[in-house]
C-alpha positions as CSV (number, residue, x, y, z in Angstrom):
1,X,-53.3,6.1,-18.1
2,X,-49.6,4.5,-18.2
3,X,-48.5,8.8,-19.1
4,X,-50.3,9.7,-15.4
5,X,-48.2,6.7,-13.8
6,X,-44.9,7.8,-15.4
7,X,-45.1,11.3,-14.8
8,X,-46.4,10.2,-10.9
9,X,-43.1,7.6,-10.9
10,X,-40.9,10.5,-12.3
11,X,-41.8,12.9,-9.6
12,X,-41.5,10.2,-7.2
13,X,-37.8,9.6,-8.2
14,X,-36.9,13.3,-8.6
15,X,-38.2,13.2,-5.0
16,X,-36.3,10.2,-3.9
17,X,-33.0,11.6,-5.3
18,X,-33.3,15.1,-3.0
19,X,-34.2,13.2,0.0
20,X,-31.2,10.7,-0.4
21,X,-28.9,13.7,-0.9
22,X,-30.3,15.7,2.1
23,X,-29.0,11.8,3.9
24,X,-25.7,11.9,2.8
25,X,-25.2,15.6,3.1
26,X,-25.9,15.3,6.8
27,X,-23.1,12.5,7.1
28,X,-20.8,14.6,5.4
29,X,-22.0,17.3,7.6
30,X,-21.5,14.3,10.8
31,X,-18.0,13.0,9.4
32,X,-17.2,16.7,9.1
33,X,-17.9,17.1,12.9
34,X,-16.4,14.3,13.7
35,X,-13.0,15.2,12.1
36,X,-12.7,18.4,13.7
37,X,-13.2,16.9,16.7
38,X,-10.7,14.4,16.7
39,X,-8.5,17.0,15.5
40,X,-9.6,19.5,18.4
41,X,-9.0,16.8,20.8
42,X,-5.6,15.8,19.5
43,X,-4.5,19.7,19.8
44,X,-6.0,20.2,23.3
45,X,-6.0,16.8,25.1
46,X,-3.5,14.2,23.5
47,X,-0.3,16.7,22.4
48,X,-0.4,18.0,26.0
49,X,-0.3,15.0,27.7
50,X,2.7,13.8,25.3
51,X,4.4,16.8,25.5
52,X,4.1,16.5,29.6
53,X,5.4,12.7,29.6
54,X,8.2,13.9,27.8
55,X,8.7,16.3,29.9
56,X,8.7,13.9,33.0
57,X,10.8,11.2,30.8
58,X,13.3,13.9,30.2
59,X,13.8,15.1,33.9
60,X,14.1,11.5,34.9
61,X,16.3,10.7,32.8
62,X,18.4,14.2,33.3
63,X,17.9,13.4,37.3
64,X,19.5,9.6,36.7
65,X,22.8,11.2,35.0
66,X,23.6,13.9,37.4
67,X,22.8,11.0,39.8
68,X,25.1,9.1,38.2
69,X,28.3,12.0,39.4
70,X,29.0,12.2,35.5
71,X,29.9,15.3,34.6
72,X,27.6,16.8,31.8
73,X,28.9,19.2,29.3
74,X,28.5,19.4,25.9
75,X,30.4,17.2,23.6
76,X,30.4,14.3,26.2
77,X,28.7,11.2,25.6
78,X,26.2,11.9,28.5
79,X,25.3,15.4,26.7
80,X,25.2,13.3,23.6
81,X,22.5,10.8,25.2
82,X,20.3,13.4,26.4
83,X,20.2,15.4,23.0
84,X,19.8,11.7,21.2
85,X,16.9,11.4,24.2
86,X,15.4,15.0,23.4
87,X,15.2,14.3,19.5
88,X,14.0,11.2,19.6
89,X,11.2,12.4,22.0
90,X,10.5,15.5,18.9
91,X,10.2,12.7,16.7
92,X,8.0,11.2,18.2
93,X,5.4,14.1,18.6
94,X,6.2,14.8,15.3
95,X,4.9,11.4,14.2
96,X,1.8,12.0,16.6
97,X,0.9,15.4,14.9
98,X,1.5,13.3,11.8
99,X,-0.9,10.7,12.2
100,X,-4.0,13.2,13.9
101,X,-3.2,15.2,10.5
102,X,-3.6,12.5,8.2
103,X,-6.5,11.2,10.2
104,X,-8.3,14.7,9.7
105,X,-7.5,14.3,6.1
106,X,-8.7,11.1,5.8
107,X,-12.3,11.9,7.5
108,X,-13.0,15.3,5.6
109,X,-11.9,13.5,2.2
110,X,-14.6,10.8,3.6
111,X,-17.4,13.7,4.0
112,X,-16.4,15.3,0.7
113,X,-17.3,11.4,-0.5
114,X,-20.8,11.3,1.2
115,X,-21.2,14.9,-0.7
116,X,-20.1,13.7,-3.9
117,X,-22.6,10.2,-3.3
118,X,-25.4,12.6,-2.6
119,X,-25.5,14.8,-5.9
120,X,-25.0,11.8,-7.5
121,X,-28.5,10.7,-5.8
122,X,-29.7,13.9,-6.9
123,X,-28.6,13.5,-10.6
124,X,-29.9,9.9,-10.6
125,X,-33.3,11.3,-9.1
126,X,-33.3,14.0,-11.9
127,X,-32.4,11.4,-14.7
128,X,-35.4,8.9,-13.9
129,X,-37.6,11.7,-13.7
130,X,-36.7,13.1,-17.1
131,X,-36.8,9.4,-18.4
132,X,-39.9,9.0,-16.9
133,X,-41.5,12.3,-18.4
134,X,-40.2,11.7,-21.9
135,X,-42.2,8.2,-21.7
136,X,-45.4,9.9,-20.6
137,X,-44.8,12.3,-23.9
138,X,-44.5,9.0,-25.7
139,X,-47.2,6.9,-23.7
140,X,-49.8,9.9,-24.2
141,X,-48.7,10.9,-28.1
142,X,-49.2,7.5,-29.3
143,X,-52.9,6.9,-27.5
144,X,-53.5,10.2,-29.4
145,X,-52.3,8.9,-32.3
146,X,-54.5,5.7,-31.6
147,X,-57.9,6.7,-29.8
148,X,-57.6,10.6,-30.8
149,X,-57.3,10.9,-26.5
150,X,-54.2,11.7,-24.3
151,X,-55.4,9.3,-21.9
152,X,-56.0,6.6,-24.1
């Protein structure tokens, strides 16, 4: 009797292993999702709305020096301020895109994880169940060897 309960525990693992990798596959398939929304979101909503403040920051700032009555050519300290103002404003986008890419990165190398836990399930599933066969080979060979009966 112990060959039917390995071979019953064996197909129960095998089982277990392809439902736990059907779990983590969907939360790859979720932190997928969620990455290319954040990404998405960052290309559509947030890098306008920096883009516009700067904008705003820049004609402010622009306004305030022609407010001023300096005169604004190139090569003048005031010229010099608003091209120090303008790249320092590029930088900071730049850092923005940046971060939003390494966030991406960071959440699809996170899915890619939950795929790589979830053939490992599958593996572990497979290996009991092989583990479990081979011991109903032996369980059932050595009642035969014993009783002349598979079964015991």
């Amino acid at each position: 009797m112990s060959a039917i309960g390995n071979i019953v525990g064996g197909i129960g693992a095998d089982a277990l292993g392809k439902y736990n990798q059907s779990v983590y596959n969907q939360q790859a398939a979720l932190a997928k999702r969620r990455a290319e929304i954040s990404k998405a979101t960052f290309n559509q909503v947030t890098k306008p709305l920096i883009e516009k403040q700067n904008n705003r920051e820049y004609s402010n700032f622009f306004v305030s020096i022609l407010k001023s009555g300096v005169e604004f050519r190139e090569g003048d300290s005031p010229y010099l301020a608003a091209l120090e103002f303008k790249v320092n404003q590029a930088t900071d986008l730049a850092i923005a895109e940046f971060n939003a890419e390494m966030d991406f990165n960071d959440q699809l190398n996170q899915s890619l994880l939950l795929q790589a836990k979830g053939a490992g399930e599958r593996f572990s599933g497979q290996m009991t169940r092989n583990a479990e066969f081979a011991k109903a080979i032996g369980s059932a060979g050595s009642s035969y060897y014993k009783t002349g009966s598979l079964l015991g």
